[in-house]
VOGU-3710 file (C-alpha; in Angstrom, 3 decimals, decimal comma):
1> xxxxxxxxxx> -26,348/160,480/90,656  -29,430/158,753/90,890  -32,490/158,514/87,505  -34,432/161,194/89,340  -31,551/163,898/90,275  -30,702/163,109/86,477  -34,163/163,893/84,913  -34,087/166,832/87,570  -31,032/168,085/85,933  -32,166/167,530/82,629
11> xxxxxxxxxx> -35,629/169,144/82,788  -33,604/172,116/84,162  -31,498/173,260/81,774  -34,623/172,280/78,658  -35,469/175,590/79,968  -38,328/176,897/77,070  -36,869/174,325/74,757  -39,837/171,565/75,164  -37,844/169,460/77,088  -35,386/167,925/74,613
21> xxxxxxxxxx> -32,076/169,007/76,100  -30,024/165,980/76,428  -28,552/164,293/79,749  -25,594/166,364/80,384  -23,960/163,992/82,841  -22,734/161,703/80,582  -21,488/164,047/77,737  -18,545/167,056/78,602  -19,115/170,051/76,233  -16,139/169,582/73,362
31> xxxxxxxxxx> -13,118/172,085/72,108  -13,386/174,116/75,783  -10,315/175,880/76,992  -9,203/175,210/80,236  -12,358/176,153/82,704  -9,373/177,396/85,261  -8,686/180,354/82,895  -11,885/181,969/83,436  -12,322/182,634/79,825  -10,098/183,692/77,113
41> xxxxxxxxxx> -9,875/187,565/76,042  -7,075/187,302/73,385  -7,884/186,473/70,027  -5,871/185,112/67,016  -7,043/186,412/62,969  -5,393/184,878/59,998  -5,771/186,929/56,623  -5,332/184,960/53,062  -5,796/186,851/49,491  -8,325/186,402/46,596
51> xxxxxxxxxx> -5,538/184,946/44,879  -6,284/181,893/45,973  -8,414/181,501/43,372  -6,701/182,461/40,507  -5,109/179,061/39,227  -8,827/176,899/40,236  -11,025/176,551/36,994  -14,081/175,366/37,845  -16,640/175,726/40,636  -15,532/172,438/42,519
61> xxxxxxxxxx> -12,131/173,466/42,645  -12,685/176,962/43,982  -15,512/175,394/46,380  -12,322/173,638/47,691  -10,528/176,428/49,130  -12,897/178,053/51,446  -13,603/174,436/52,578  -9,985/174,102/53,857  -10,018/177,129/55,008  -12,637/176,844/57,526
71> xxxxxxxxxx> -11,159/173,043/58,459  -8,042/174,876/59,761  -9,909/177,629/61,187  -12,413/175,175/62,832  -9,342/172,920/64,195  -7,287/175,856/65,405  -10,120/177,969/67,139  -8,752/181,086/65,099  -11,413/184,051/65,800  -11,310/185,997/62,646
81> xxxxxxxxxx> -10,528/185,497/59,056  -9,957/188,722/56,518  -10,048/188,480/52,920  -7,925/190,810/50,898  -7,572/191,597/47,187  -4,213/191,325/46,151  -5,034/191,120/42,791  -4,177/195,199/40,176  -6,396/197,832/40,984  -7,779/197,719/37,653
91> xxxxxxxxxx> -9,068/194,278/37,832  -11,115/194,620/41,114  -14,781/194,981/40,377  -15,509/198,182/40,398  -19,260/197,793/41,655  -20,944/195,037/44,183  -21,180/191,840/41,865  -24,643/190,781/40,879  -25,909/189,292/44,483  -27,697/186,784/42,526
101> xxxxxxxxxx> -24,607/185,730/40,466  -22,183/183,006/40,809  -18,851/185,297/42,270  -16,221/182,663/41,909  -15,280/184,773/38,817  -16,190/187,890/39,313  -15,679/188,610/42,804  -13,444/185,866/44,249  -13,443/188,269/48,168  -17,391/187,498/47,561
111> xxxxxxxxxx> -17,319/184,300/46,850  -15,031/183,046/49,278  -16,674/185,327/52,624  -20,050/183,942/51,102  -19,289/180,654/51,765  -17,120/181,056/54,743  -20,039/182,605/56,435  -22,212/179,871/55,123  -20,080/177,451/56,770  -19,731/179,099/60,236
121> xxxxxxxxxx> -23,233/179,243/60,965  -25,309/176,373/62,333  -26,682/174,030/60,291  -29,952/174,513/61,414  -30,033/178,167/60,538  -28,672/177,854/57,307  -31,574/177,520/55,178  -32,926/180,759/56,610  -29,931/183,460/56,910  -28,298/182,257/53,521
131> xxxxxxxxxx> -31,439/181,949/50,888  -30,670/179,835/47,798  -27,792/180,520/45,957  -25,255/179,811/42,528  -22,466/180,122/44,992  -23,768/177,033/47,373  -24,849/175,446/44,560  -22,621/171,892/45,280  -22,253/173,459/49,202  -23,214/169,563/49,715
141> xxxxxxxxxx> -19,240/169,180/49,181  -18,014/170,960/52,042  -16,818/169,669/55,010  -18,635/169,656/58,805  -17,167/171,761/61,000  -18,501/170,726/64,126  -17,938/173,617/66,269  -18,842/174,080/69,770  -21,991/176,735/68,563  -23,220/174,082/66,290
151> xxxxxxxxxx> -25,879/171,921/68,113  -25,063/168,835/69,374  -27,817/166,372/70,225  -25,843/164,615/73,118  -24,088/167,947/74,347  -25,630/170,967/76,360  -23,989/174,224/76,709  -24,859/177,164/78,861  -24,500/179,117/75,711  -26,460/178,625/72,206
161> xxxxxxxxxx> -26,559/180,643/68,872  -30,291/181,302/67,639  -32,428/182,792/64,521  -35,181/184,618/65,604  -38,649/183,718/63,983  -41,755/184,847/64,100  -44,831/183,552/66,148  -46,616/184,632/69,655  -44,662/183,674/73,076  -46,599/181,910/75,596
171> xxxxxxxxxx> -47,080/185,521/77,490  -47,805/187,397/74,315  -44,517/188,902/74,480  -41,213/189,036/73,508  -39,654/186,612/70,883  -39,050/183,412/69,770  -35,574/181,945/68,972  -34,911/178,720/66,968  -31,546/177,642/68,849  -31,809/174,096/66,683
181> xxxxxxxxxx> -33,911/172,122/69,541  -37,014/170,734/69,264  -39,318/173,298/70,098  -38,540/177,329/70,056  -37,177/178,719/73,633  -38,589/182,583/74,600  -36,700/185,690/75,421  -38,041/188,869/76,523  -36,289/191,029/74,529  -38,257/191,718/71,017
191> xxxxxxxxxx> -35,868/191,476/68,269  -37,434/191,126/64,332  -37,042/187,795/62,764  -34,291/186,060/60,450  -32,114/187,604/63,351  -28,658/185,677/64,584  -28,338/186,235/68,429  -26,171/184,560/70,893  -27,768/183,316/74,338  -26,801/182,254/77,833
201> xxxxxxxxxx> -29,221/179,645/79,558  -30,152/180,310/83,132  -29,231/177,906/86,027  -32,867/178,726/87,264  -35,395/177,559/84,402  -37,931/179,955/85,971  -36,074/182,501/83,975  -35,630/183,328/80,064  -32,707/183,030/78,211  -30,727/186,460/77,921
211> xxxxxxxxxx> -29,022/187,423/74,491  -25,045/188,454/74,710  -22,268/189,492/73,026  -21,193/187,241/70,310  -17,886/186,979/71,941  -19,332/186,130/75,353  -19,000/182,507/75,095  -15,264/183,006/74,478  -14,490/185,681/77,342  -16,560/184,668/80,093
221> xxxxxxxxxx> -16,867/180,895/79,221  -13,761/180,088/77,458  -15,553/178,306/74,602  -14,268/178,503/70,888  -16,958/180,405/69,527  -16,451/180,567/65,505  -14,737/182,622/63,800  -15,965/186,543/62,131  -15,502/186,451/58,296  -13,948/190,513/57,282
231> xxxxxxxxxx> -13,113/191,580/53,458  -10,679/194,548/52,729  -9,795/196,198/49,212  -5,933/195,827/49,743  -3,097/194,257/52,151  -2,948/197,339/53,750  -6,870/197,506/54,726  -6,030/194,595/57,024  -4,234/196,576/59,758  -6,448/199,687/58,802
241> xxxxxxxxxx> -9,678/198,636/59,295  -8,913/196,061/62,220  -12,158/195,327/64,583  -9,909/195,568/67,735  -9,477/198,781/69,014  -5,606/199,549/69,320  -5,365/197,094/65,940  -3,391/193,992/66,243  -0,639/194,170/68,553  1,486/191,140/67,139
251> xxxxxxxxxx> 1,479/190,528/63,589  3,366/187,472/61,467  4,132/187,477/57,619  4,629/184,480/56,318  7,087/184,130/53,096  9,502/181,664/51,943  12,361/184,654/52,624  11,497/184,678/56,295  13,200/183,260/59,439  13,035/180,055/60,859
261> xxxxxxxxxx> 9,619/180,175/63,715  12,532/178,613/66,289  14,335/181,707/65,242  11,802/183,994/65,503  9,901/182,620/68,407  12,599/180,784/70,493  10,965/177,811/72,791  12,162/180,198/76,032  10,596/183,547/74,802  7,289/184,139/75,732
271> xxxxxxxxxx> 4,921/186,379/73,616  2,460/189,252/74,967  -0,426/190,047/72,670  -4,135/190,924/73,119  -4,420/190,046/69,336  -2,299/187,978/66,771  -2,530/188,379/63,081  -1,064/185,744/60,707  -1,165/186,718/57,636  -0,626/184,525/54,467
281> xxxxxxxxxx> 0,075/185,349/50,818  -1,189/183,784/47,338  1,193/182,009/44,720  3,172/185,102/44,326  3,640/185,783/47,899  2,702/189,071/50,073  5,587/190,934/47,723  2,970/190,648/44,844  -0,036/192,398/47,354  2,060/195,211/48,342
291> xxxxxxxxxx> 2,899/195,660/44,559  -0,659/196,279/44,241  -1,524/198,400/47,496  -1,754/202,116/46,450  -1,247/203,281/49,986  1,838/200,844/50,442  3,277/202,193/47,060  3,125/205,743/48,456  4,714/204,165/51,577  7,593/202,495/49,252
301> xxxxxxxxxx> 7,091/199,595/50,925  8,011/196,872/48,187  9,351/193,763/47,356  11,879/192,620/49,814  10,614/195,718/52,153  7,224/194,078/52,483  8,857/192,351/55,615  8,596/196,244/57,152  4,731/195,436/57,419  4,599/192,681/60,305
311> xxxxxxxxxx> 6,585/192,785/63,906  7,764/189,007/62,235  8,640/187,597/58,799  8,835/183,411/59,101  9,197/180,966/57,064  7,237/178,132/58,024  8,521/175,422/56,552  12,073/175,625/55,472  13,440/172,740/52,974  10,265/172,517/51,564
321> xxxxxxxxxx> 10,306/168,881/48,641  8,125/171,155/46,469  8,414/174,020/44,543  5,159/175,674/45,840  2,989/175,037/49,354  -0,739/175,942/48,396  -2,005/179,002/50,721  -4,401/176,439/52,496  -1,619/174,188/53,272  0,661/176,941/54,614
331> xxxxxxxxxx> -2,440/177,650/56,992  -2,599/174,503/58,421  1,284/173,856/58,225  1,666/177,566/60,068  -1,390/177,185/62,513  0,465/173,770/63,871  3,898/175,066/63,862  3,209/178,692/65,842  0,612/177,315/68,185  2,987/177,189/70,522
341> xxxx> 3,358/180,486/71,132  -0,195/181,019/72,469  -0,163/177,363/74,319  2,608/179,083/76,301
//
């Protein structure tokens, strides 16, 4: 390709951005699924308790957890991560904790969504959806996660996360979205500021950028898009209150009690599913969440009937050399051990 089809190229897809979108011929965009699938429409969720928490003293410690967390979730391309209280009904706060509070303590589904959601989001929008706060107080310690939706200065996609802001379009109307380049692109739609949208660039730069479904990237383009952050009461809440409609059609317990994953998931069977949960328990295992579910003590589902909850109940790493696999090791451990089964 010669220097001016190149600049041609580039000043095409700069389209409202002042120019500054890089040479795409050089760099491939990162973490795509295959182009030939067209797109991915199944999903994968994991769910972890608040738990997680309990044996972490102080704020660097507990900062650690969410941190991992969203390196496996980043790594793995899982969609969705639910928080659930596992923890007696009588010690769950009873009222919203203080939203100006550190909720480490307090409110440990708070604190951990808080910084989840922190981390999924662009950098560049950071400062303005997630205003200063005790719980990002050392948020300097967490770890990049360098996902497809977070800018890249020597990648272009045909799809970008924004924050709306205010200011006057070249026409006079419409809006203007910060998508982390140099300058503001427009759109036509008017939308009030501090918003998160998600766009998709035009071939033709003659024509504005048109906001999407969040998920759009992920179904039409077959990018890795992030992942939704969810918080439920109880273990129960998590099939309840699923996004999907239908609920999750294959769901996996995890527990030291459980089958091998070659049992359960034999190299020659091949698994169906629109949308996987995985679903993780804290040092006392999912047998301590149903223990503390009101609807799944109506249900009598308890202790070693806990298993009645998921289609599978695995063990992910039989033999283990010690007594105890933190929950975010048993994510990443689980996430590399069943990936399989979507690879397939």
């Amino acid at each position: 390709m010669s220097y001016q089809e190149r600049n041609s190229k580039k000043r095409k897809t700069a389209h409202n951005g002042g120019g500054n979108a890089p040479d795409t011929t050089s760099f491939k965009p990162s973490a795509q699924f295959s182009p030939s699938d067209g797109g991915r429409d199944w999903t994968l969720s994991i769910a972890v308790p608040t738990s997680i928490l309990t044996s972490l003293v102080t704020a660097e410690q507990r900062m650690t957890q969410p941190g991992r967390l969203a390196r496996a979730l980043a790594v793995f391309s899982v969609d969705e991560i639910v928080i659930f209280d596992d923890t007696p009904p009588e010690k769950r706060p009873r009222h919203p904790a203080d939203p100006s509070s550190y909720t480490g303590d307090i409110d440990p589904a708070h604190f951990l969504a808080h910084v989840l959601s922190y981390l999924e989001a662009p950098p560049f929008m950071r400062k303005t959806l997630f205003p200063l706060h005790p719980n990002l107080r050392i948020a300097g310690q967490l770890p990049s996660l360098d996902m497809p939706h977070h800018p890249h200065p020597k990648e272009w996609l045909r799809y970008g996360e924004g924050v709306t802001v205010a200011g006057k379009t070249s026409t006079g109307k419409g809006t203007l979205v910060d998508c982390g380049l140099e300058n503001p692109v427009e759109i036509e739609e008017v939308i009030p500021p501090k918003t998160r949208i998600t766009l998709r660039f035009p071939d033709d730069d003659s024509q504005y950028p048109e906001p999407v479904h969040p998920d759009t990237p992920r179904t039409e383009g077959g990018y890795y898009w992030g992942y939704q952050v969810r918080k439920c009461n109880s273990l129960s809440n998590v099939f309840t209150e699923s996004p999907y409609e239908g609920g999750y059609d294959v769901s996996i317990g995890t527990s030291e009690r459980g089958t091998t994953i070659p049992t359960a998931f034999p190299p020659t069977k091949r698994v169906n599913f629109k949308h996987m949960l995985i679903v993780f328990g804290g040092p006392r295992g999912l047998e301590f969440a149903a223990m503390n579910d009101e609807e799944l003590i109506k249900m009598d589902i308890q202790g070693s009937k806990t298993k009645e909850l998921f289609d599978h109940w695995v063990n992910v790493l039989p033999n283990q050399g010690s007594r105890t696999i933190r929950t975010d090791e048993a994510v990443f451990i689980a996430l590399t051990a069943l990936r399989s089964i979507w690879e397939r």
